[in-house]
PyMOL Python script that loads the backbone (N, CA, C, O; Angstrom):
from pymol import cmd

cmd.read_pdbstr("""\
ATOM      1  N   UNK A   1      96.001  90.964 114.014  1.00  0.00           N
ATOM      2  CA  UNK A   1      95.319  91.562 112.878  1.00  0.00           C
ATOM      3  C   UNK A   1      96.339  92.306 112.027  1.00  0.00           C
ATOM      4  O   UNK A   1      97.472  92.635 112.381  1.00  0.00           O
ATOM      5  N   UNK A   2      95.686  92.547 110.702  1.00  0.00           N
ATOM      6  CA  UNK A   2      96.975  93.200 110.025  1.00  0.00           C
ATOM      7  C   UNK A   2      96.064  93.878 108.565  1.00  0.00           C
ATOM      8  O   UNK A   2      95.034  93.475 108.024  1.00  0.00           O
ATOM      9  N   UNK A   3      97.072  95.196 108.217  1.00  0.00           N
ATOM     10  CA  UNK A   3      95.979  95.310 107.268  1.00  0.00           C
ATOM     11  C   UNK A   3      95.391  95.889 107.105  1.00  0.00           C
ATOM     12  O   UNK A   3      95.896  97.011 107.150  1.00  0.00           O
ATOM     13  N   UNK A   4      94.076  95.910 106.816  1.00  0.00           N
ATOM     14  CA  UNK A   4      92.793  96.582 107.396  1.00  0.00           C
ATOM     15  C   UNK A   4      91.989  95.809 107.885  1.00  0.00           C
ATOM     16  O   UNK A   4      90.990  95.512 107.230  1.00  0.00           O
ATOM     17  N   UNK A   5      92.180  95.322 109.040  1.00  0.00           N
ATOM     18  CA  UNK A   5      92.059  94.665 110.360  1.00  0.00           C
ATOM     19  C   UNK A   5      91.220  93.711 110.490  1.00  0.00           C
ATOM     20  O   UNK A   5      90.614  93.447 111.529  1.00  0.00           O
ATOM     21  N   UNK A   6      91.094  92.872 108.962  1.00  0.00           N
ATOM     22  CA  UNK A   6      90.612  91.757 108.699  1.00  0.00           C
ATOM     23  C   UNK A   6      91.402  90.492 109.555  1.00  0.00           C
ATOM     24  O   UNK A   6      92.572  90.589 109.926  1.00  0.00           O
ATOM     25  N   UNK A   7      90.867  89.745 109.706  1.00  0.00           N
ATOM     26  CA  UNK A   7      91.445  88.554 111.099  1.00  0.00           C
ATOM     27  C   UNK A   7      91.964  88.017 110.014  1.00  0.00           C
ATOM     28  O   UNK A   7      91.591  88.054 108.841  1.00  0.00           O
ATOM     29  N   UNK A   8      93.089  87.389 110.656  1.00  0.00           N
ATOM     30  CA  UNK A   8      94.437  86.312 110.466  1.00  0.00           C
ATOM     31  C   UNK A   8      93.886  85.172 110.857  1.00  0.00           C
ATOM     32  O   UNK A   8      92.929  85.052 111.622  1.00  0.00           O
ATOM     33  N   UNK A   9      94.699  84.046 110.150  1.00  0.00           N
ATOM     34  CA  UNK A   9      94.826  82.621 110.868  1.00  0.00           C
ATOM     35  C   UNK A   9      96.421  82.487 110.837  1.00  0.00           C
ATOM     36  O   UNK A   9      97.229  82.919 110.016  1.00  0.00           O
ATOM     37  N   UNK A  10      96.586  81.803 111.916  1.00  0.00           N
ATOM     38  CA  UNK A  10      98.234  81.336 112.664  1.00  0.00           C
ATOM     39  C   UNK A  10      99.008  81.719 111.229  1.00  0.00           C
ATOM     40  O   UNK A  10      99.717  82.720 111.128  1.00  0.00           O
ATOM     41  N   UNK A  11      98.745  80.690 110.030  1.00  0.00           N
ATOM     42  CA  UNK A  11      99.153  80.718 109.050  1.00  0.00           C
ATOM     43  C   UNK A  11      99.510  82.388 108.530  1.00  0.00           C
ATOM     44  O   UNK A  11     100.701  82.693 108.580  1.00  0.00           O
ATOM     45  N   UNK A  12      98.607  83.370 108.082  1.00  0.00           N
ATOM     46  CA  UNK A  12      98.547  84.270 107.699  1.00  0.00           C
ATOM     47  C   UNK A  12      99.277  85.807 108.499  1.00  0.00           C
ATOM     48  O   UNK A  12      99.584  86.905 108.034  1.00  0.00           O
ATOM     49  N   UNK A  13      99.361  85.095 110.160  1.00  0.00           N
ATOM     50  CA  UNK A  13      99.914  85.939 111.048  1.00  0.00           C
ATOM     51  C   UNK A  13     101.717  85.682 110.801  1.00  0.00           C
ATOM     52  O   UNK A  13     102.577  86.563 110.813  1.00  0.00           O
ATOM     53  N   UNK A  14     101.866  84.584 110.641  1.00  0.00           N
ATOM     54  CA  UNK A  14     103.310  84.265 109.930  1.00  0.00           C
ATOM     55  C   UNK A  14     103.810  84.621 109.191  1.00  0.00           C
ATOM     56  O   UNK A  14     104.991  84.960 109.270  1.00  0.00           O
ATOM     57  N   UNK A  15     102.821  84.714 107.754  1.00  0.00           N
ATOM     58  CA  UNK A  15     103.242  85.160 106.687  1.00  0.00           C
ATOM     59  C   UNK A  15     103.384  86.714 106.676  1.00  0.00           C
ATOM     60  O   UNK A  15     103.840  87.281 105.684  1.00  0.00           O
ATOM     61  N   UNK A  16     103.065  87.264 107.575  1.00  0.00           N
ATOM     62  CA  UNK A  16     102.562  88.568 107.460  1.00  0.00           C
ATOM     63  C   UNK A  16     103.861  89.268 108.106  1.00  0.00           C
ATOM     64  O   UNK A  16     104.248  90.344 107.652  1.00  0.00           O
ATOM     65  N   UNK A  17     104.572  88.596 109.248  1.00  0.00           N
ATOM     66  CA  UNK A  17     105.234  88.769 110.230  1.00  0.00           C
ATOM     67  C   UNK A  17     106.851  89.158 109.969  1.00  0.00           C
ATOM     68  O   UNK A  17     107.636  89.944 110.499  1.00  0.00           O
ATOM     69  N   UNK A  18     106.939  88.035 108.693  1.00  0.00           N
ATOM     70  CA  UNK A  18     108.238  87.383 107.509  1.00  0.00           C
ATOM     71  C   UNK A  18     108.194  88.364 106.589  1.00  0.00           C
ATOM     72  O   UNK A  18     109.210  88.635 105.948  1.00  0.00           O
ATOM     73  N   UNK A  19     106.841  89.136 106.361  1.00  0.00           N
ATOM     74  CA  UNK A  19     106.738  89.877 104.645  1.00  0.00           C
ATOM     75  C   UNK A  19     107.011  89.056 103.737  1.00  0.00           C
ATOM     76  O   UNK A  19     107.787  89.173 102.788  1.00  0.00           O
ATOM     77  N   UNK A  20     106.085  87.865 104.169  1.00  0.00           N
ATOM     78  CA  UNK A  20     106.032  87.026 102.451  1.00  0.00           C
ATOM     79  C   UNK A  20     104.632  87.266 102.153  1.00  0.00           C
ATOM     80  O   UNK A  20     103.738  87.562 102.945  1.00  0.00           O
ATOM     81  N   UNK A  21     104.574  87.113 101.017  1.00  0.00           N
ATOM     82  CA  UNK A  21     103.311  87.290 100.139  1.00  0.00           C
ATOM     83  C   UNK A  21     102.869  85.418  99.847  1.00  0.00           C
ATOM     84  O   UNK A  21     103.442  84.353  99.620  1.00  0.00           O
ATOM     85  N   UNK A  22     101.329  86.025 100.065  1.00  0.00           N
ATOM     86  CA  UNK A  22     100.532  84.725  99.280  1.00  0.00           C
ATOM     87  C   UNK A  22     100.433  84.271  98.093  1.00  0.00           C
ATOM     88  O   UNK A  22      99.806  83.281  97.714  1.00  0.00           O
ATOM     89  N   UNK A  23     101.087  85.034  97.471  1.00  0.00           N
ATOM     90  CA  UNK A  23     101.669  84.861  95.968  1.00  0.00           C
ATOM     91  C   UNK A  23     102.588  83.774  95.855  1.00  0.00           C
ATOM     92  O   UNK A  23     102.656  82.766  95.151  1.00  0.00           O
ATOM     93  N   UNK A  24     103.329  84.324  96.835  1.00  0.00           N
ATOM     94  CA  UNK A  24     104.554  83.041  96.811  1.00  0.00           C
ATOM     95  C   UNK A  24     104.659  82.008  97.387  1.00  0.00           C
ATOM     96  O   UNK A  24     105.566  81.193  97.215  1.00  0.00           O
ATOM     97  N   UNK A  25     103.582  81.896  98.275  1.00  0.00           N
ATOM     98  CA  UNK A  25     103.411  80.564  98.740  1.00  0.00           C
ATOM     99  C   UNK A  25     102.749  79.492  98.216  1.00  0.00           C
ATOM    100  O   UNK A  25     102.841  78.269  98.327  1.00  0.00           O
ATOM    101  N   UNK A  26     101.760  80.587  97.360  1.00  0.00           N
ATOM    102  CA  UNK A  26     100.787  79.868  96.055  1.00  0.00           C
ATOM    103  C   UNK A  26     101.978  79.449  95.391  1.00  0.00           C
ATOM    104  O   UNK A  26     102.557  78.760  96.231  1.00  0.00           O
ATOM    105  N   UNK A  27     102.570  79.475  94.499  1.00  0.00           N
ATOM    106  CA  UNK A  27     104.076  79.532  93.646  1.00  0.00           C
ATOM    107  C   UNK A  27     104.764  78.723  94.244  1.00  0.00           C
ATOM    108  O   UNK A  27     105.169  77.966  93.363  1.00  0.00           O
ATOM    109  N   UNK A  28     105.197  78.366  95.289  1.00  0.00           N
ATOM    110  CA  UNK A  28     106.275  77.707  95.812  1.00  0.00           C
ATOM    111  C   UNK A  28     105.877  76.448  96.181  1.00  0.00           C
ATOM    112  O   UNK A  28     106.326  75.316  95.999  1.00  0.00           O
ATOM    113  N   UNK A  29     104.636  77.057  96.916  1.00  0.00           N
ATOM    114  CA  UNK A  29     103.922  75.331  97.422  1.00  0.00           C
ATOM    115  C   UNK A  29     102.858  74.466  96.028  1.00  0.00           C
ATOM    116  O   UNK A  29     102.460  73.322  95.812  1.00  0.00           O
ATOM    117  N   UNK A  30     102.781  75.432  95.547  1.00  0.00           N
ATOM    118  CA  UNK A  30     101.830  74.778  93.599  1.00  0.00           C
ATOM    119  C   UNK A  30     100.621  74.490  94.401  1.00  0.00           C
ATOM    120  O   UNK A  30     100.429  73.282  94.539  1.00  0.00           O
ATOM    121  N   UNK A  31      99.666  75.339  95.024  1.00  0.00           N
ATOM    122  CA  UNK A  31      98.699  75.475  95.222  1.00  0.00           C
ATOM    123  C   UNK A  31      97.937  77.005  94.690  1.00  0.00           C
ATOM    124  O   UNK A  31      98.339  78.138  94.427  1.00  0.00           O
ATOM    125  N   UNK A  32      96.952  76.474  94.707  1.00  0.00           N
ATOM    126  CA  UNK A  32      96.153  77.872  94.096  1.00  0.00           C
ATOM    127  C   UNK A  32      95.805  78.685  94.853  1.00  0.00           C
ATOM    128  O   UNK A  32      95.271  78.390  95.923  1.00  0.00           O
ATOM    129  N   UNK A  33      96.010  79.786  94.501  1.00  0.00           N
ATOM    130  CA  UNK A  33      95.909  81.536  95.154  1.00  0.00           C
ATOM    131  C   UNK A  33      94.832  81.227  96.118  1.00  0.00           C
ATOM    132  O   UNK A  33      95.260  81.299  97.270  1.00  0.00           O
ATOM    133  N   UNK A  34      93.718  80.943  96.056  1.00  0.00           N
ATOM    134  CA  UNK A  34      92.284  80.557  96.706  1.00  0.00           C
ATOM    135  C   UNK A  34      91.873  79.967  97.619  1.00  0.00           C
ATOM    136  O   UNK A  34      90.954  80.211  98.401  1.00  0.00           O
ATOM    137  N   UNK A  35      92.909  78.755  97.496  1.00  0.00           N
ATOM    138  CA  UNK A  35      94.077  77.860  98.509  1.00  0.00           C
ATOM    139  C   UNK A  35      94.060  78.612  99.762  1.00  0.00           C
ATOM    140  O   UNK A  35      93.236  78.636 100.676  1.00  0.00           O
ATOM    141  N   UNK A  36      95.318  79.300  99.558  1.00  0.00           N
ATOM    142  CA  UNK A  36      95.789  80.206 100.197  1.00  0.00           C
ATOM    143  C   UNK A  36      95.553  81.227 101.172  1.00  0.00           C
ATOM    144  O   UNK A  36      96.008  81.477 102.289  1.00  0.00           O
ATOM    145  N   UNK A  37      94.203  82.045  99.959  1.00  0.00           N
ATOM    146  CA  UNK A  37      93.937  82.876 100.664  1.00  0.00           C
ATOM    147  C   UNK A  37      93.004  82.135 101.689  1.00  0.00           C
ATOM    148  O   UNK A  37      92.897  82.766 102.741  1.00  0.00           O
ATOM    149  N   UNK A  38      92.428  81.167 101.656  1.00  0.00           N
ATOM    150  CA  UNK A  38      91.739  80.437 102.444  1.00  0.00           C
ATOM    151  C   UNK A  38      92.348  80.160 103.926  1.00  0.00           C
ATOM    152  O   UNK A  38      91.790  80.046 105.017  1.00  0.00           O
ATOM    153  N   UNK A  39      93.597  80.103 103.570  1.00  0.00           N
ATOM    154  CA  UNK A  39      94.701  79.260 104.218  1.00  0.00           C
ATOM    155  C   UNK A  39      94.471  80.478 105.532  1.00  0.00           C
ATOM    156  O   UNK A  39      94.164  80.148 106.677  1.00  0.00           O
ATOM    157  N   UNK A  40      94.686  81.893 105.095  1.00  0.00           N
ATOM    158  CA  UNK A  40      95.320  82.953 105.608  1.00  0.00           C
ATOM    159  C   UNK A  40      94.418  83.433 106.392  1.00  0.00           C
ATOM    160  O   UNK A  40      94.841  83.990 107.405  1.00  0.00           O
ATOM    161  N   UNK A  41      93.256  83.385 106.227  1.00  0.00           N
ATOM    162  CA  UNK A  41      91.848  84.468 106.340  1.00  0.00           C
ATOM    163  C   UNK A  41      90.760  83.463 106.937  1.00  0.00           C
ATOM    164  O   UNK A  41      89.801  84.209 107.135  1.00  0.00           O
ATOM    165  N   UNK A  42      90.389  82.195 107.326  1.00  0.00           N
ATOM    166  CA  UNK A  42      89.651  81.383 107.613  1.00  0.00           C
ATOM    167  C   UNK A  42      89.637  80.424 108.451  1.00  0.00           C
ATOM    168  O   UNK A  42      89.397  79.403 107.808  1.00  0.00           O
ATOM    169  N   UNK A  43      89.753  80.208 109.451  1.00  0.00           N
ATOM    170  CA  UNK A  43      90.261  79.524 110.840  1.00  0.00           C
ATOM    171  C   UNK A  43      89.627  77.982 110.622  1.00  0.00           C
ATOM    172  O   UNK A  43      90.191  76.889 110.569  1.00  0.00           O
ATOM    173  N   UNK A  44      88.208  78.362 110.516  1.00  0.00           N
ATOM    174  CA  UNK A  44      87.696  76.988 109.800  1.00  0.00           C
ATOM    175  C   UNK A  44      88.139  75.710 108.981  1.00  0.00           C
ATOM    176  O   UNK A  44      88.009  74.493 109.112  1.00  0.00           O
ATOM    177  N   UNK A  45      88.838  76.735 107.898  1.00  0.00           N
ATOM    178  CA  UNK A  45      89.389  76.331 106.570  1.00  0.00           C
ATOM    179  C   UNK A  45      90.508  75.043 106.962  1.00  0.00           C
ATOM    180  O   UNK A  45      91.505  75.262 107.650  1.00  0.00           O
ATOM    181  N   UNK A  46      90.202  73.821 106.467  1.00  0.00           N
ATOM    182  CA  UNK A  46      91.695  72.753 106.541  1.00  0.00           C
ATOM    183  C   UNK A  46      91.898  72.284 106.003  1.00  0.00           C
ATOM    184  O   UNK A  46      91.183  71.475 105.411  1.00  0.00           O
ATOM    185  N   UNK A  47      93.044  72.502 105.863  1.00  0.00           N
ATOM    186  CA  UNK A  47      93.354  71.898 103.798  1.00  0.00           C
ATOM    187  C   UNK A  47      93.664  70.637 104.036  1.00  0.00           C
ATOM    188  O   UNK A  47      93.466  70.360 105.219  1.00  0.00           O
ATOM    189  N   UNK A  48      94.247  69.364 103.131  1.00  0.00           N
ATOM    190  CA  UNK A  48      94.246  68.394 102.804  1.00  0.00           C
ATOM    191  C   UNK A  48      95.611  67.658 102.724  1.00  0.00           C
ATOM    192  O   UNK A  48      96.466  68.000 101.906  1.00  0.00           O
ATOM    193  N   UNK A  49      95.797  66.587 103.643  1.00  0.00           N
ATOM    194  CA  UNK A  49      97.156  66.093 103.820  1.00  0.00           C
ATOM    195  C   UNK A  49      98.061  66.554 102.355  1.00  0.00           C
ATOM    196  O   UNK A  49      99.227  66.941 102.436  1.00  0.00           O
ATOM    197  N   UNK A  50      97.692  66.498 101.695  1.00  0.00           N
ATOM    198  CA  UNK A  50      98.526  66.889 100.406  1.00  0.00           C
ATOM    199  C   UNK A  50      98.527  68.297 100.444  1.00  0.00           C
ATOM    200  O   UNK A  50      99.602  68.894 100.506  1.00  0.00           O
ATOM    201  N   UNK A  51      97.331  68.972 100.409  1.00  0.00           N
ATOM    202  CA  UNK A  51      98.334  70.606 100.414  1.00  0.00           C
ATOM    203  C   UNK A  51      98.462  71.075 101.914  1.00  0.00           C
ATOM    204  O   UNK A  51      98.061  72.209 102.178  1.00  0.00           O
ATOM    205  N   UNK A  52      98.847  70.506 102.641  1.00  0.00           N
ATOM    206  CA  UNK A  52      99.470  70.682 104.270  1.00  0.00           C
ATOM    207  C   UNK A  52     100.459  70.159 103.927  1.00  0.00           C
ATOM    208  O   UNK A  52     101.442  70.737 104.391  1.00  0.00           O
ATOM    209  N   UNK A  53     100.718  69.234 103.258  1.00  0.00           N
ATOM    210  CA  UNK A  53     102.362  69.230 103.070  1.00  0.00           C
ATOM    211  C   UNK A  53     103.082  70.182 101.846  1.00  0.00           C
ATOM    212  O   UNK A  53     104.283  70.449 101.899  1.00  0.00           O
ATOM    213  N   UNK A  54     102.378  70.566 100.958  1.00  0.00           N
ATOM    214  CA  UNK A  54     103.250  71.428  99.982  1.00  0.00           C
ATOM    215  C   UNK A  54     103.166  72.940 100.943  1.00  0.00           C
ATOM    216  O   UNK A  54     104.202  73.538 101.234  1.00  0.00           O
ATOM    217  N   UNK A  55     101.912  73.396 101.334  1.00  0.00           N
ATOM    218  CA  UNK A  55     103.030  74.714 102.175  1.00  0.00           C
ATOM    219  C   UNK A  55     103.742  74.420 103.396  1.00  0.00           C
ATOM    220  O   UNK A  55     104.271  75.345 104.012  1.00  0.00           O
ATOM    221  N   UNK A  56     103.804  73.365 103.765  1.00  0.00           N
ATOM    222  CA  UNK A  56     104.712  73.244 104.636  1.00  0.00           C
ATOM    223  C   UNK A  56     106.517  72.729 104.240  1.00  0.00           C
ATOM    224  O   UNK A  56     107.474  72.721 105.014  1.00  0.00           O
ATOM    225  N   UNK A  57     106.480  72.401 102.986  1.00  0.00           N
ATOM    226  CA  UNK A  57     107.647  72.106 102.079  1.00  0.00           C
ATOM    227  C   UNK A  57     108.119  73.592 101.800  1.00  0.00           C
ATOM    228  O   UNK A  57     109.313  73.891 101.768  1.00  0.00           O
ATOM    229  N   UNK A  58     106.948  74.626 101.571  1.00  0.00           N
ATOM    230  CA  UNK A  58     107.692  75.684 101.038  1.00  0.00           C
ATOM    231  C   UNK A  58     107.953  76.502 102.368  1.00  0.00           C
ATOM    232  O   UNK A  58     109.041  76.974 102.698  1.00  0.00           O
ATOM    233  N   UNK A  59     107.077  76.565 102.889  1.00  0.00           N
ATOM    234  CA  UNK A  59     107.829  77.151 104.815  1.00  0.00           C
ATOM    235  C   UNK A  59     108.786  77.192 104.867  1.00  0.00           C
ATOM    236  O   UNK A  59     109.468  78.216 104.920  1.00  0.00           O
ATOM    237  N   UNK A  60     109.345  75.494 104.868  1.00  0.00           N
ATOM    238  CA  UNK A  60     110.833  75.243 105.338  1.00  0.00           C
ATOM    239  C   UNK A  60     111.623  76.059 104.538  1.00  0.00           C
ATOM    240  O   UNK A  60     112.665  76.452 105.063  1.00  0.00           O
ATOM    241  N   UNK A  61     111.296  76.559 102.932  1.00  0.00           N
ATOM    242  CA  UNK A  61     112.669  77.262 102.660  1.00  0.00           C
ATOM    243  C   UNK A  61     113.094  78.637 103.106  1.00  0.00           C
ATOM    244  O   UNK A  61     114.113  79.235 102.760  1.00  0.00           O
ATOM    245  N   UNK A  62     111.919  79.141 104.130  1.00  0.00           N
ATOM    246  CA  UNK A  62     112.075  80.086 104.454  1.00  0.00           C
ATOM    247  C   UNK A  62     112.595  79.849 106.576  1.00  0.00           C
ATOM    248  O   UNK A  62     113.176  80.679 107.274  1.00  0.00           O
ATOM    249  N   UNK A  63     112.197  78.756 106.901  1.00  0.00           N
ATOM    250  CA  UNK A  63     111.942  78.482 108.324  1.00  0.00           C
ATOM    251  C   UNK A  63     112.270  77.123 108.558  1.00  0.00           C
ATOM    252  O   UNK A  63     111.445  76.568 109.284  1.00  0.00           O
ATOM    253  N   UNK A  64     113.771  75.978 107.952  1.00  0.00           N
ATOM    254  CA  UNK A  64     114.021  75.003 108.233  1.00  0.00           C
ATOM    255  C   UNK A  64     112.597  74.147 108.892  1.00  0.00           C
ATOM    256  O   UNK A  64     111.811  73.361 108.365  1.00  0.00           O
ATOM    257  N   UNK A  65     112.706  74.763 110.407  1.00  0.00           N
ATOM    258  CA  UNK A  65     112.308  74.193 111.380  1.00  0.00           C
ATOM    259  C   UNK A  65     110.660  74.017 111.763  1.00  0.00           C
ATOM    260  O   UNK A  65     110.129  73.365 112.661  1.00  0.00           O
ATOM    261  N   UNK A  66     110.020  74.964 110.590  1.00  0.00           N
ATOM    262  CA  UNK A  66     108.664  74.789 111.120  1.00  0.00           C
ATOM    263  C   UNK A  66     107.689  73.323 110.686  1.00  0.00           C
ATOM    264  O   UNK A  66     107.819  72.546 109.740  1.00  0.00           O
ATOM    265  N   UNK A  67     106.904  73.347 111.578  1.00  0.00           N
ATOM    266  CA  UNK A  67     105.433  72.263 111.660  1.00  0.00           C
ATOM    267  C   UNK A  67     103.956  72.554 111.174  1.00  0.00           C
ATOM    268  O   UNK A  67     103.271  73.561 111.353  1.00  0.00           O
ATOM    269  N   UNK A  68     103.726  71.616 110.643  1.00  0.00           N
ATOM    270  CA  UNK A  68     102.190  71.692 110.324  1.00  0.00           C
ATOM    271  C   UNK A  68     101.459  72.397 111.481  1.00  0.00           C
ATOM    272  O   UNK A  68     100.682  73.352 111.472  1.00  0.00           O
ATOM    273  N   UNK A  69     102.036  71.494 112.666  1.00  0.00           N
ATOM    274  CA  UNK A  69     101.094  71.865 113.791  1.00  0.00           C
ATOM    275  C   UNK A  69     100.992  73.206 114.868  1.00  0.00           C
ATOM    276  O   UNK A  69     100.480  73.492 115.950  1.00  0.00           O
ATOM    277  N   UNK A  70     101.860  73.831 113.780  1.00  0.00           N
ATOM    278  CA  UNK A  70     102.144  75.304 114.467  1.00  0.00           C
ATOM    279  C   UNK A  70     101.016  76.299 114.223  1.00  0.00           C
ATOM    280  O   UNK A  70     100.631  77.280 114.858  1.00  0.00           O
ATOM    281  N   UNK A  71     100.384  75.391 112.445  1.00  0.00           N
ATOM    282  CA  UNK A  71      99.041  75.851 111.952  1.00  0.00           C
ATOM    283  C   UNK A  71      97.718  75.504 112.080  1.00  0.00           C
ATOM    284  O   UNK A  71      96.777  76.288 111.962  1.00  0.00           O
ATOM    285  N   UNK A  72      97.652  74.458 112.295  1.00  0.00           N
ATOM    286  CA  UNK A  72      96.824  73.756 112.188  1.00  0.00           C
ATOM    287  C   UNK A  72      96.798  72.715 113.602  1.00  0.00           C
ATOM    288  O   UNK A  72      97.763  72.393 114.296  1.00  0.00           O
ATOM    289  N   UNK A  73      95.427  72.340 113.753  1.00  0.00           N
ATOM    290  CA  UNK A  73      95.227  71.150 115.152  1.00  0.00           C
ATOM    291  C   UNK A  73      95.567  70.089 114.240  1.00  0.00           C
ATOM    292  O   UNK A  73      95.295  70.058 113.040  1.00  0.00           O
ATOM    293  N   UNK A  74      96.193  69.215 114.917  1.00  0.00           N
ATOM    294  CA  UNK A  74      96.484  67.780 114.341  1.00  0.00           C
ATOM    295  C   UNK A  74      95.992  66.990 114.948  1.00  0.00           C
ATOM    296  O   UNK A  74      96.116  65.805 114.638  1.00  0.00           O
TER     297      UNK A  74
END
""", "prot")
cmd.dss("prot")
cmd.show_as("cartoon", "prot")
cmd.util.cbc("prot")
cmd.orient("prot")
């Protein structure tokens, strides 16, 4: 948890961990803020071979090495 102790998803516990903002992942990966916050805050939530690969394009410039499936069930 983080915050004010609103629940994380894998995704959002990462971002949180790094001190990157969802700003910039919106920005980097060219997905929309909404996207995102979806991404961060919603366990449910699974985005779409196409935007599973743009934040995972922008990951890498922060984390070479990471996987979709670090976020997400595949």
């Amino acid at each position: 948890m983080f915050g004010l102790g609103k629940p994380r998803t894998k995704l959002g516990e990462w971002l949180d961990k790094r001190g990157i903002k969802q700003e910039w992942l919106a920005k980097q990966g060219k997905v929309s803020k909404t996207t995102i916050t979806s991404l961060c805050n919603d366990d449910d939530y699974i985005p779409s071979g196409t935007t599973m690969q743009k934040i995972i394009k922008a990951l890498r410039e922060v984390d070479p090495s990471v996987k979709a499936d670090k976020f997400w069930d595949m």
